[in-house]
C-alpha positions in Angstrom: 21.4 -99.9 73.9 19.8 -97.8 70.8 19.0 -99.6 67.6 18.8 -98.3 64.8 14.9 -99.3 64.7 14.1 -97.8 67.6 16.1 -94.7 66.6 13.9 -94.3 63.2 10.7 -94.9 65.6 12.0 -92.0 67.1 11.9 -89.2 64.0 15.5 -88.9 64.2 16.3 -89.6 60.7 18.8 -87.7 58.3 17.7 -84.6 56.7 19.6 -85.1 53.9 17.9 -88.1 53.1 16.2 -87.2 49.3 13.0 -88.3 48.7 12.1 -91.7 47.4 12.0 -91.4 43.5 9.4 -92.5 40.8 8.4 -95.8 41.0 9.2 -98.7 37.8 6.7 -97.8 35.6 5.7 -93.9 36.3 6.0 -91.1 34.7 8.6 -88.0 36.4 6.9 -84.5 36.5 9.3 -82.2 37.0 7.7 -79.3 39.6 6.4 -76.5 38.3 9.3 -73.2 37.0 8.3 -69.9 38.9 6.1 -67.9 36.4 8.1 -64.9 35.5 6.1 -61.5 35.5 5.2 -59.6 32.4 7.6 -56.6 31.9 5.7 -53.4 33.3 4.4 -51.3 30.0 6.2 -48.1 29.8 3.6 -45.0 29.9 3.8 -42.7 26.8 5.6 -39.8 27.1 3.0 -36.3 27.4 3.5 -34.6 23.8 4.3 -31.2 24.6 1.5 -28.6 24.4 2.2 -25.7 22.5 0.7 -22.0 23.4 -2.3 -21.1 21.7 -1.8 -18.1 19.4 -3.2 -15.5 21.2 -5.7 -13.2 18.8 -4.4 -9.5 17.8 -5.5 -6.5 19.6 -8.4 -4.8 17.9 -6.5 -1.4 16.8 -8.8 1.6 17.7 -9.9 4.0 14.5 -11.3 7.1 13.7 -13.3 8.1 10.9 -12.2 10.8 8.4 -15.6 12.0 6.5 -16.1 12.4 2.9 -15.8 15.8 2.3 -12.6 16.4 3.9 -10.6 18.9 2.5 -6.7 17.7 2.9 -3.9 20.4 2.0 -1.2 19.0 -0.3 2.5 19.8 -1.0 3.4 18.1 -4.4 6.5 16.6 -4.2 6.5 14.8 -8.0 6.5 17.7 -10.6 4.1 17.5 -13.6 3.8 18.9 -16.8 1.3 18.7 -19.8 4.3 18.7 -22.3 5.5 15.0 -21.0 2.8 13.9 -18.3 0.5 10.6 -19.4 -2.4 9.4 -18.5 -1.6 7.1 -15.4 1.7 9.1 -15.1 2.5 8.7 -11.0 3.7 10.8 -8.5 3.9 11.8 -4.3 3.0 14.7 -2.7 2.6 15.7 1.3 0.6 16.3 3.5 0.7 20.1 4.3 -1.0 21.0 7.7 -2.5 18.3 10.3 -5.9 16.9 9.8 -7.3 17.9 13.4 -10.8 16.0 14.5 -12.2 16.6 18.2 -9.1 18.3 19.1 -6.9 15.7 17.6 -4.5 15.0 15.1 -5.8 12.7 13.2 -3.9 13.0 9.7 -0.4 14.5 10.9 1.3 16.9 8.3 4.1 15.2 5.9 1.6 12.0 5.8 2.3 10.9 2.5 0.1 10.7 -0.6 0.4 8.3 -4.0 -1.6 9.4 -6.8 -1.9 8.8 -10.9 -2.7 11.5 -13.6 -6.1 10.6 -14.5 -6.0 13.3 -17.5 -3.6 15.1 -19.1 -4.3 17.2 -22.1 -1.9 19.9 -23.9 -3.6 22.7 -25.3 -4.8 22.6 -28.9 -3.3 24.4 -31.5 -6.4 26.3 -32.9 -8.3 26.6 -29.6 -8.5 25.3 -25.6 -6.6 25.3 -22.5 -4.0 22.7 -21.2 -5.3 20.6 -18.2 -4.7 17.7 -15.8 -6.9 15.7 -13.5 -5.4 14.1 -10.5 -6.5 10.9 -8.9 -5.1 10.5 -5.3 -4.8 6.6 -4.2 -3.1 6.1 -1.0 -2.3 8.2 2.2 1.0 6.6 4.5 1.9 7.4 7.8 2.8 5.9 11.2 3.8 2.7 9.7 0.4 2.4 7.9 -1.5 2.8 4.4 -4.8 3.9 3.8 -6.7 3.5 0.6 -8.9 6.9 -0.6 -9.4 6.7 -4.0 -10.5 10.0 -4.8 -10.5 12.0 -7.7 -9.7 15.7 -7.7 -11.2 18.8 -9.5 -9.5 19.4 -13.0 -6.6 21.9 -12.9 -6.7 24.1 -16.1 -3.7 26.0 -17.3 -3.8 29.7 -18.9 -5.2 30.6 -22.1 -3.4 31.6 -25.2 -5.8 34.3 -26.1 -3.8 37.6 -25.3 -0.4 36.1 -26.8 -2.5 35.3 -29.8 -3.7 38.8 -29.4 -0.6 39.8 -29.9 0.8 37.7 -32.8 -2.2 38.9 -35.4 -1.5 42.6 -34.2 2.2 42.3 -34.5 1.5 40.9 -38.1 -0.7 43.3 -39.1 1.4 46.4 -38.4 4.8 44.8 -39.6 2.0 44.3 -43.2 1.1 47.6 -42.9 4.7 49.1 -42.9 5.5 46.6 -45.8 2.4 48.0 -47.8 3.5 51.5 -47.2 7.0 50.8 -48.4 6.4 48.8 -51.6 3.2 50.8 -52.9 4.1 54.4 -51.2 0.7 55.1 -50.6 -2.0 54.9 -47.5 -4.3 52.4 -49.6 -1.1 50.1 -50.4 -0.4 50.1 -46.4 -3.8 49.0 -45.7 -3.6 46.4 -48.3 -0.3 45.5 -46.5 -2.0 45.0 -43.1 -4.8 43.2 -44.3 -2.3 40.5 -45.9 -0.1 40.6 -42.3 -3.1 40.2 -40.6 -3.9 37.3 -42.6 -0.2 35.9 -42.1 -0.1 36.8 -38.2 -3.0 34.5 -38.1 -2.0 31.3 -39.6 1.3 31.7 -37.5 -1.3 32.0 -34.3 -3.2 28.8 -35.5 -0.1 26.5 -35.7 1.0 27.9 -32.2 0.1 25.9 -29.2 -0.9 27.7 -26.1 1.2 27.5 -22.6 1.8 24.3 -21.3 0.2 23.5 -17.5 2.8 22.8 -15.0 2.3 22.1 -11.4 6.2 22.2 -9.8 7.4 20.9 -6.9 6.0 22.3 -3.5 3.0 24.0 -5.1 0.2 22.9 -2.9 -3.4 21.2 -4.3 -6.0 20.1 -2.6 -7.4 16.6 -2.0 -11.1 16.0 -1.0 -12.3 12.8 0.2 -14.7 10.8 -1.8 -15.3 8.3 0.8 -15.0 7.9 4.6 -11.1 6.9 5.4 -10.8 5.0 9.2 -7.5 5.9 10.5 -6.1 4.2 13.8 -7.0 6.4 16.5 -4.0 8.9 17.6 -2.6 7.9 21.1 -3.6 10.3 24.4 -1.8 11.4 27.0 1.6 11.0 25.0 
């Protein structure tokens, strides 16, 4: 016959037996709560990299010497009767600008100038003239600085017209002379007084006007060295 004495001798006891409590007196310590893990740190999102600019081709030039003649077409007509000083204007390149074999200034390149004198003729004495001061030359999308100053351009003398006002005078005095005093000292008494008149009518006459019209060609001479980009081979 089992006992229940012998059957606790023999370990076979109740697992759901708890276990014996605190004691009177002590203090319960509750087991320790599982330690929770620290939340994983997010990694920063990579800024994105933006291209490097890449540097602009070097564009490959050619040198124009001083002392180049260039053939122009005026395209702005001028005139000493309105032009000013720093009066504008356009003209064209007339025939390519060949280097090495080249084309190195093509014709109808434009050029942008000023009027760096302009002058009517006097009324007593001189000629009309103009000076032209070329700025920039444009073509294939680019615009070179020259700054050169041309040769001044004269206009034409008033001398034979004059010529021919005193003459005019003096005959038209001698006829009157001959007329009025109906003898051949009276006439040349009249053309030394129409002589005298033709004159002053010469002296408050200007002489002709300078005018350079559309088309008519002028030259433009460097004064300095202009690097052009270098014409493309093989096109």
């Amino acid at each position: 016959m089992t006992t229940l004495d012998s059957t606790l001798a023999l370990g076979d006891t109740a697992s759901d037996v708890p276990p014996p409590g605190p004691m009177p007196g002590e203090e319960y310590t509750p087991p320790p709560a599982e330690a929770t893990p620290p939340p994983a740190a997010s990694k920063p999102k990579p800024r994105p990299v933006s291209p490097k600019p890449s540097a602009p081709k070097a564009v490959a030039t050619i040198t124009v010497p001083a002392g180049t003649a260039i053939a122009l077409a005026m395209s702005t007509p001028l005139t000493t009767k309105t032009a000013t000083t720093g009066q504008q204007f356009t003209a064209t390149v007339a025939e390519d600008v060949v280097m090495d074999g080249g084309v190195v200034i093509p014709a109808g390149a434009e050029v942008t100038g000023h009027l760096v004198l302009a002058q009517r003729s006097g009324k007593t004495s001189g000629r009309a003239y103009m000076q032209l001061a070329y700025d920039n030359l444009s073509f294939g999308g680019k615009t070179y600085d020259v700054e050169s100053v041309g040769d001044t351009i004269w206009g034409k003398g008033g001398g034979g017209k004059d010529a021919k006002m005193i003459g005019g005078g003096a005959a038209a005095g001698a006829v009157i002379g001959g007329i009025l005093g109906g003898s051949a000292g009276s006439a040349v008494k009249g053309a030394v007084i129409g002589g005298a008149a033709g004159t002053g009518a010469s002296l408050l006459t200007r002489g002709p006007d300078l005018e350079i019209t559309a088309g008519q060609k002028v030259t433009l001479s460097l004064d300095q060295p202009v690097a052009v980009a270098k014409p493309k081979t093989g096109a």
